[in-house]
Each structure stands twice: as C-alpha cells, then as structure tokens.
C-alpha positions as CSV (number, residue, x, y, z in Angstrom):
1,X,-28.5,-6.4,-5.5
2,X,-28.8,-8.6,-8.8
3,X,-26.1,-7.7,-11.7
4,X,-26.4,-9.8,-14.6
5,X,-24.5,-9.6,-17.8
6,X,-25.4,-12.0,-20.9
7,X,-23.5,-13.2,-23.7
8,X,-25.6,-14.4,-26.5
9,X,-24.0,-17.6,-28.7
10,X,-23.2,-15.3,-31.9
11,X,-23.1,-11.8,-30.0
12,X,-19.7,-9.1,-29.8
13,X,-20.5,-8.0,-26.2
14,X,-22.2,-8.9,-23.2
15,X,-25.3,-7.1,-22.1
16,X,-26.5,-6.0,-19.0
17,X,-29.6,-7.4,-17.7
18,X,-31.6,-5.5,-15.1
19,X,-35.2,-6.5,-15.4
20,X,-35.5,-10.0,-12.9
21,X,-37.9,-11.6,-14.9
22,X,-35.6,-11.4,-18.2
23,X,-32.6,-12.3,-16.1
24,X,-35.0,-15.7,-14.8
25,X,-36.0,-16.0,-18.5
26,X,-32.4,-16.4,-19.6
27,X,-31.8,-18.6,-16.6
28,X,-34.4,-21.1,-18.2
29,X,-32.8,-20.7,-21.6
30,X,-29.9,-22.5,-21.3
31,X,-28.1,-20.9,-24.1
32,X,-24.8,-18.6,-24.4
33,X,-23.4,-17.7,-20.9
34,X,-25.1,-15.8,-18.7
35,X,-23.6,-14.1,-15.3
36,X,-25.6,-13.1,-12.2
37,X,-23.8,-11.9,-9.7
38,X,-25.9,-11.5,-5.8
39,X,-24.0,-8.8,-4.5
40,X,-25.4,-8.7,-0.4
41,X,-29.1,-9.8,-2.3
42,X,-32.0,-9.4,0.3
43,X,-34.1,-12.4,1.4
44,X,-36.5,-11.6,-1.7
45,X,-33.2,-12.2,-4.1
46,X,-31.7,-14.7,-2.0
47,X,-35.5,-16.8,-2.2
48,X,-35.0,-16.8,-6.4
49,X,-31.8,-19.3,-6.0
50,X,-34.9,-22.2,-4.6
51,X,-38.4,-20.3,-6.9
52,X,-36.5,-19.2,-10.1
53,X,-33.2,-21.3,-10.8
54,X,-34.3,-24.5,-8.6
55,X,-30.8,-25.1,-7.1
56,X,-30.0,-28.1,-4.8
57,X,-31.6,-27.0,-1.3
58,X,-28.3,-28.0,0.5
59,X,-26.4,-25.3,-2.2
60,X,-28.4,-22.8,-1.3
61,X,-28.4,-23.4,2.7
62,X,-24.8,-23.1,2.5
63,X,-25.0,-19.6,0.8
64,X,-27.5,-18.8,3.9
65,X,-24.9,-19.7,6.0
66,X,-21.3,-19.3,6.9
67,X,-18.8,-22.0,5.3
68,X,-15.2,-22.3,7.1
69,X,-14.0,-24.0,4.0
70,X,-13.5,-23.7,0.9
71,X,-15.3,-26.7,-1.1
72,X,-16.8,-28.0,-4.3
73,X,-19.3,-30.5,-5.0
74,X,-20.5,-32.3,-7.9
75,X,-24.5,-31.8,-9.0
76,X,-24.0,-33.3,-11.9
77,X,-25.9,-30.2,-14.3
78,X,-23.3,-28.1,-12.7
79,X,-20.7,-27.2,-9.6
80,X,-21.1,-25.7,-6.5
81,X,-17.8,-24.0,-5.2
82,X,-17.1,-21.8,-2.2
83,X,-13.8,-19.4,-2.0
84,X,-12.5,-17.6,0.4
85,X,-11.1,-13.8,-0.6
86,X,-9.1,-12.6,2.2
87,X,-9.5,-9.3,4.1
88,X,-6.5,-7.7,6.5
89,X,-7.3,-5.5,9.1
90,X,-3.5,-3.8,9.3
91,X,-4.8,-2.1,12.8
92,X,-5.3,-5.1,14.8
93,X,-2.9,-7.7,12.5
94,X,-6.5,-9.8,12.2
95,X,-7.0,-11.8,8.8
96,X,-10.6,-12.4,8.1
97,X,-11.8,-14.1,5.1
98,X,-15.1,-13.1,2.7
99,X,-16.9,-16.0,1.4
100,X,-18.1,-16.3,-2.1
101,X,-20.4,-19.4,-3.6
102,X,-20.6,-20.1,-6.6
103,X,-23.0,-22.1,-9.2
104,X,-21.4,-23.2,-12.2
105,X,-22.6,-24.9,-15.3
106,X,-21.9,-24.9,-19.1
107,X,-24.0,-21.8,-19.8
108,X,-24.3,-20.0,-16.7
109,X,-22.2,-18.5,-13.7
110,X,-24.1,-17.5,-10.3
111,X,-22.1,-15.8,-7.7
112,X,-23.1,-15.0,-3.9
113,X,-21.4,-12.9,-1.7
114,X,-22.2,-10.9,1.0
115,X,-19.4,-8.4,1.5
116,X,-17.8,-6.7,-2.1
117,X,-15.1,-9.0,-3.2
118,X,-12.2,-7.2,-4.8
119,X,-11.9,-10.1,-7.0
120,X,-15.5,-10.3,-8.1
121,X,-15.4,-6.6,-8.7
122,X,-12.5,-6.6,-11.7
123,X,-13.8,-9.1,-13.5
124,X,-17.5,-7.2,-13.4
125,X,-15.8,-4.4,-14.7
126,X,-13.6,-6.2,-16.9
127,X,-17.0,-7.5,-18.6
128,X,-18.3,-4.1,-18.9
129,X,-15.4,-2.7,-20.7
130,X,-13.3,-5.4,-22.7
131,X,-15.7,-8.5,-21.6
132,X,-17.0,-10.2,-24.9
133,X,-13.3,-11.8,-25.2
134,X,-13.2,-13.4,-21.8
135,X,-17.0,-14.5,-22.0
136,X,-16.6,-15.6,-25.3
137,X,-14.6,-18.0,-23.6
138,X,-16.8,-19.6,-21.5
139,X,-17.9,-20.1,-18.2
140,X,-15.0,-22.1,-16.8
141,X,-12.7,-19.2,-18.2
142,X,-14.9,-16.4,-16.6
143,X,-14.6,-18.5,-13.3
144,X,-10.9,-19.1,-13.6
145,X,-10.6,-15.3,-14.2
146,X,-12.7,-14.3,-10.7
147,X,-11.0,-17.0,-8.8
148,X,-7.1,-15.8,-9.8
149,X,-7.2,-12.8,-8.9
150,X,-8.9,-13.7,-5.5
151,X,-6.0,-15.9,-5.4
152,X,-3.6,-13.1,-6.7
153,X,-5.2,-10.3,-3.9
154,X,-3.7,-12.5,-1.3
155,X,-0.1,-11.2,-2.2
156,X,-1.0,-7.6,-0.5
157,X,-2.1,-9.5,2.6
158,X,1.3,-11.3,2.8
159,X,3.4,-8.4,2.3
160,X,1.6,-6.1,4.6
161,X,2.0,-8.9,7.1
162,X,5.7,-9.6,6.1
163,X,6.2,-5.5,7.2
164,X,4.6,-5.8,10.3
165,X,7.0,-8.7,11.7
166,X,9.9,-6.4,10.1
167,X,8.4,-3.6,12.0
168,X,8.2,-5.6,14.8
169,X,11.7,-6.6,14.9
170,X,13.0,-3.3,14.6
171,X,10.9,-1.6,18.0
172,X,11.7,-5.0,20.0
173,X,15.7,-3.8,20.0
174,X,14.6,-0.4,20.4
175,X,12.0,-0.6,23.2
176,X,10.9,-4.1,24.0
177,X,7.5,-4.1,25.1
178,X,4.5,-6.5,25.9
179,X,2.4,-4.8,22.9
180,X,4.5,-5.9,20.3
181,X,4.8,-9.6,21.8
182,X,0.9,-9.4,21.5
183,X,1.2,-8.0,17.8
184,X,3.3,-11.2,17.0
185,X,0.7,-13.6,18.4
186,X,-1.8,-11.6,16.7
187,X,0.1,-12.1,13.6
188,X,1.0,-15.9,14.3
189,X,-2.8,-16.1,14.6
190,X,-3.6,-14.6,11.4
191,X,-0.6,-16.4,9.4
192,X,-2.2,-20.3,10.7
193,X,-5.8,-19.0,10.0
194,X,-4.5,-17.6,6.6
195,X,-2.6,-21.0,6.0
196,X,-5.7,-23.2,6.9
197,X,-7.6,-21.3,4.3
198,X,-4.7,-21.8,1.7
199,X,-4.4,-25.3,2.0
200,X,-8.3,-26.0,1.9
201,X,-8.8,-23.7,-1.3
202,X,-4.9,-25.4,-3.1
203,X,-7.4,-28.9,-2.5
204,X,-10.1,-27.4,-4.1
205,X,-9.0,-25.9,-7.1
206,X,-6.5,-29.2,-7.4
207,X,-9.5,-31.1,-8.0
208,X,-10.5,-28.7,-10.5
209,X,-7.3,-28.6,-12.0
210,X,-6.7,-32.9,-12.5
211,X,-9.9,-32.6,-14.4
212,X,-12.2,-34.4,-12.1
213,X,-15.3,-32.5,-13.2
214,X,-16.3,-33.0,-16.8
215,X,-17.8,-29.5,-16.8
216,X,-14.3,-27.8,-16.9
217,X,-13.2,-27.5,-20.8
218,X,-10.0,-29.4,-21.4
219,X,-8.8,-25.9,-22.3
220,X,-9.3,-24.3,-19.8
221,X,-7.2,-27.2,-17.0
222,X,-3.9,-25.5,-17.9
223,X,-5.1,-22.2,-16.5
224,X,-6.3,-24.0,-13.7
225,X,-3.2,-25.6,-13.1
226,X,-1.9,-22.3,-13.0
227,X,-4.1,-21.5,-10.3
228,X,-3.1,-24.3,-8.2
229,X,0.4,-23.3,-8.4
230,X,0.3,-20.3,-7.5
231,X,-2.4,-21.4,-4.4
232,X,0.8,-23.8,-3.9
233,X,3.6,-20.7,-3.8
234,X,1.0,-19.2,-1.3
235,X,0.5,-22.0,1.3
236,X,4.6,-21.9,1.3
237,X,5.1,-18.5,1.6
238,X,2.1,-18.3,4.3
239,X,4.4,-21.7,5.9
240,X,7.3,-19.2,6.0
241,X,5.9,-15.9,7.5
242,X,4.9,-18.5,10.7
243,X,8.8,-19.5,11.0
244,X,9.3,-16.0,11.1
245,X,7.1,-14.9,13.2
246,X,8.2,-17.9,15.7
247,X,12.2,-16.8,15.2
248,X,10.6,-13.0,16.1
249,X,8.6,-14.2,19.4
250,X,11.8,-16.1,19.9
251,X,14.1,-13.0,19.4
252,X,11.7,-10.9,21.6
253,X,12.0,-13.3,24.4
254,X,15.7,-13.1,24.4
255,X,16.1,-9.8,23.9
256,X,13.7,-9.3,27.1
257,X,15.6,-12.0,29.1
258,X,18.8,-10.5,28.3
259,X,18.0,-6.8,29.6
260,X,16.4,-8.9,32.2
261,X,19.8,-10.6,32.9
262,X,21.5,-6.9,32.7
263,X,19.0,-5.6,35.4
264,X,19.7,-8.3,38.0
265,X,23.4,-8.2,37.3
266,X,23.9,-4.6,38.4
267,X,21.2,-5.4,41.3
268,X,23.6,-8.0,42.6
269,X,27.1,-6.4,42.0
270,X,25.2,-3.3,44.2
271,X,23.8,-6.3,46.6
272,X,27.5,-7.7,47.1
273,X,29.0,-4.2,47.5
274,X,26.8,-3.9,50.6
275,X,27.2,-7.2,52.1
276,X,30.5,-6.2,53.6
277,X,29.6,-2.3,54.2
278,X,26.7,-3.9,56.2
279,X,28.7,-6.5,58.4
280,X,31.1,-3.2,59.1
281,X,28.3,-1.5,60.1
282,X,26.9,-4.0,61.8
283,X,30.1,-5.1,64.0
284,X,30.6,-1.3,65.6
285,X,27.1,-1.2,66.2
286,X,26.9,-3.9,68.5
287,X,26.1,-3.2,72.2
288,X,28.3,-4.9,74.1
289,X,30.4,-3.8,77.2
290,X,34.0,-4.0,75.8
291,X,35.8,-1.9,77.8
292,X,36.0,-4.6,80.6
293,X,36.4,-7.1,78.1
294,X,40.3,-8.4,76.7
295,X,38.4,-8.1,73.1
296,X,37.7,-4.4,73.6
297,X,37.6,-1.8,70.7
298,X,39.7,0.9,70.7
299,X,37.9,2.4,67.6
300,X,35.0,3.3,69.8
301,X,36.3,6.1,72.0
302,X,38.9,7.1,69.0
303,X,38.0,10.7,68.2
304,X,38.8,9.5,64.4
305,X,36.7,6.5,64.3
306,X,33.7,7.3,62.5
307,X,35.4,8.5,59.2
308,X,37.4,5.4,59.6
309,X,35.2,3.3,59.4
310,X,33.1,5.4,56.7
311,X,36.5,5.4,54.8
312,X,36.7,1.6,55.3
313,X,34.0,0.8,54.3
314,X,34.5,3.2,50.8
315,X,37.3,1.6,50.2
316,X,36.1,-2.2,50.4
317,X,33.5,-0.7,47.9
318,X,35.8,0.3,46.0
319,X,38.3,-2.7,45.7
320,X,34.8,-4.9,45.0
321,X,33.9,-2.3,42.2
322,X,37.5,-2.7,40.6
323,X,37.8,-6.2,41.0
324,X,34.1,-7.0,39.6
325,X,35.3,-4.7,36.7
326,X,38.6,-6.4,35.5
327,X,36.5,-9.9,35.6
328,X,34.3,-8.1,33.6
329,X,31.0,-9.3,35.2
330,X,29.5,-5.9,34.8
C-alpha cells in the first residue's frame, strides 16, 4: 500500500496524495518535500521504485531482500539507509528485528517496509494531525523524527527483557528447573542478537551525525547527535542485561549444584550408616561350623540374639547419626 503526504514550498499542511500518477508526478518535481511511504507494497508498487523514481538497481535489490545490517550509502542525489525496528516476542524471549529502507534526498523521503513499524506509524500520524511543523522542517528532520523513536521503541524491549531475567531469578530459588535455564539462553541469545544490531545502527547514524553526507542540514547534526547517544546508552545497557544474564545462568548452576550437593550428602550419611549394619549383618550370617571351632559364637544358639544384634546394630546407627550431627555434615 502507497501513503504519500506532500508539503508544498509555501503551504500550512501536508496533503495526502492517493492517486499514483500524481504521487509519480510530484516525484519528478523535485520541489517542497514529499513522503511516500510502501507499507508491505505488492510487486506492482515495489516495480515503481526502478519505472517511476529510477532508483540505483542495487537500492532497490536490497529492499527486495533481507538486509542483516543496518547501513547507508552515498548516491550522491540522495541516501540510502536501512534500520532495524525491533520486535520482542515475550512468549519465547526471541528478539526479531523489522527492516525499514529508506531513500533520502533534499526534497523527498521514500520508506519501505514490509511489516508495520511502530516508529513509521507515529510519525504518519503525527503528519496527519500536527505535521506541517515537522515537514516544514525538512526531510532530514522528518527522518530524524521516524528514526528516534525506532531508536526510543527499543526501551520496552529492554525492560520486558530486564523482567524476565528478574523473573527468572526469583523461580530458580524457588523451583530450579531446566526450562528456566533454557529461558536464559533464550534471553542471552536475544540480548547478543539485539546488541549486534545496536552497534551496527550507533555506526550508522554516527556517520550521519559527524556530518559525512552533505545532504544532512547542519541543523539538523545536533539532533542527530542526539540519536547517536542515545543508540550509544542502548548498546551499553544491551552490554549490561548480557552480564546479567551470565551472573543468572551462573547463579542457576550453583543453585542446582548446591541441592545437588545436598542430595548426595544425605545419600552418603544413609550409605555410611549402613556400611557397619551390613558388616553386622554380614558376620552372623556366615556359614561356618563354629561350634567345633575355638572361635565359636555363642550369640548363635542365645535365645536373645537376634534382638541383639537388631539392637546393635540400632545403636551404631545411632551413635553415627549423633556424631555426623555434632560435625555438622548434615
């Protein structure tokens, strides 16, 4: 779907333009600031970025295609940039990223996307309410404006994520399992992905922002200085949620090793406990002849000799039990 909004040079507001030849015409103009936006276009839309505004061919293969990173490159009568807008799937801890491209020249803005982008969204409906003073600006403000709050829509991201390790530190004491050691790979996954995307997009708009590109107003650098802070507080706090998600995999796998420690403490104390019940046992159950014999038992034939040794044996457990307990090694 094509939205296109148009500021004329002199005008109060921007206009919507929904006729594709007029929006083609205004292409060609060259004159006040004209935004199309390709919101998921079909191959019919898509085909007007090579027919109608003649755009570099290897510009428009990357909007065909999927782009990792975040770039920008030079073609002299204007920029091509691709940003990433993040999208967290709280279910499964997974970060995915939506790609937007955009084409940016004195007097025009071209955006491709083809999933809705938050980001994209505002400033359309910014435009249509309160636009004339942000594209009275120009089109290096209008594209500073769409690219902070893609920027500033990564906060929720890192906050839902900063929950889910809390949450995750609080079941692991409770009831240590091996689903939340998989939600914390999950989320040490998502946190390098997320910082890889960060870092890649703080290059991009630092470009931007030392003025490399003579399109950008020297206006409008301060703002995008702005931007690459805060894409510089991001990558930092992204850096941070991995330490924590390391010192929670780390806590897990103590706490586990621990109860593990706790289990196998009580298996032995009940393991040495019968060692010496078992050599009792095992003595007066030998068959040997010992009534001939100078090393006879006279336990056998006693009347009283198989509580005896039942009581003996009690009472070795016992002593162990007591003495294992004022050593305090259980």
């Amino acid at each position: 779907m094509i939205h296109a909004l148009y500021m004329p040079t002199k005008g109060d507001k921007p206009t919507a333009v929904t006729d594709t030849d007029e929006v083609v015409a205004l292409w060609k103009k060259r004159e006040g600031l004209l935004w199309i936006d390709l919101d998921d276009p079909t191959e019919e839309e898509t085909d007007l970025l090579a027919s109608a505004f003649a755009l570099h061919p290897l510009a428009i293969q990357a909007c065909r295609e999927v782009t990792s990173q975040p770039l920008v490159h030079n073609y002299d009568e204007y920029l091509f940039l691709v940003i990433h807008a993040v999208n967290f799937e709280a279910s499964n801890s997974a970060v995915a990223t939506l790609e937007l491209d955009v084409f940016w020249g004195p007097h025009f803005v071209l955006t491709f996307h083809r999933d809705p982008i938050r980001g994209v969204q505002e400033v359309r409906k910014q435009c249509g309410t309160a636009g004339s003073a942000l594209m009275a600006r120009g089109s290096d403000f209008l594209l500073y404006a769409m690219v902070d709050r893609i920027i500033d829509n990564f906060t929720p991201t890192l906050e839902r994520m900063e929950d889910l390790i809390g949450e995750c530190e609080k079941q692991m004491f409770r009831q240590p399992s091996n689903a939340i050691l998989q939600r914390l790979m999950d989320l040490r996954r998502s946190a390098a992905y997320l910082l890889r995307v960060a870092t890649a997009q703080r290059d991009v708009v630092g470009r931007i922002a030392r003025g490399e590109f003579p399109q950008v107003a020297k206006q409008a650098v301060a703002y995008w200085r702005n931007a690459f802070d805060h894409l510089v507080r991001m990558a930092q706090a992204v850096d941070t949620q991995r330490d924590l998600i390391a010192s929670a995999r780390d806590a897990y796998l103590s706490v586990v090793s621990n109860r593990m420690n706790e289990v196998m403490k009580v298996l032995t104390v009940i393991a040495t406990i019968f060692i010496p019940i078992t050599f009792i046992a095992g003595l007066y159950g030998m068959n040997f002849d010992t009534k001939a014999s100078p090393w006879n038992m006279p336990e056998l034939e006693w009347v009283w000799g198989y509580p005896a040794c039942l009581a003996l044996m009690a009472a070795v457990a016992g002593a162990m039990l007591l003495y294992f307990k004022r050593k305090r090694w259980f």
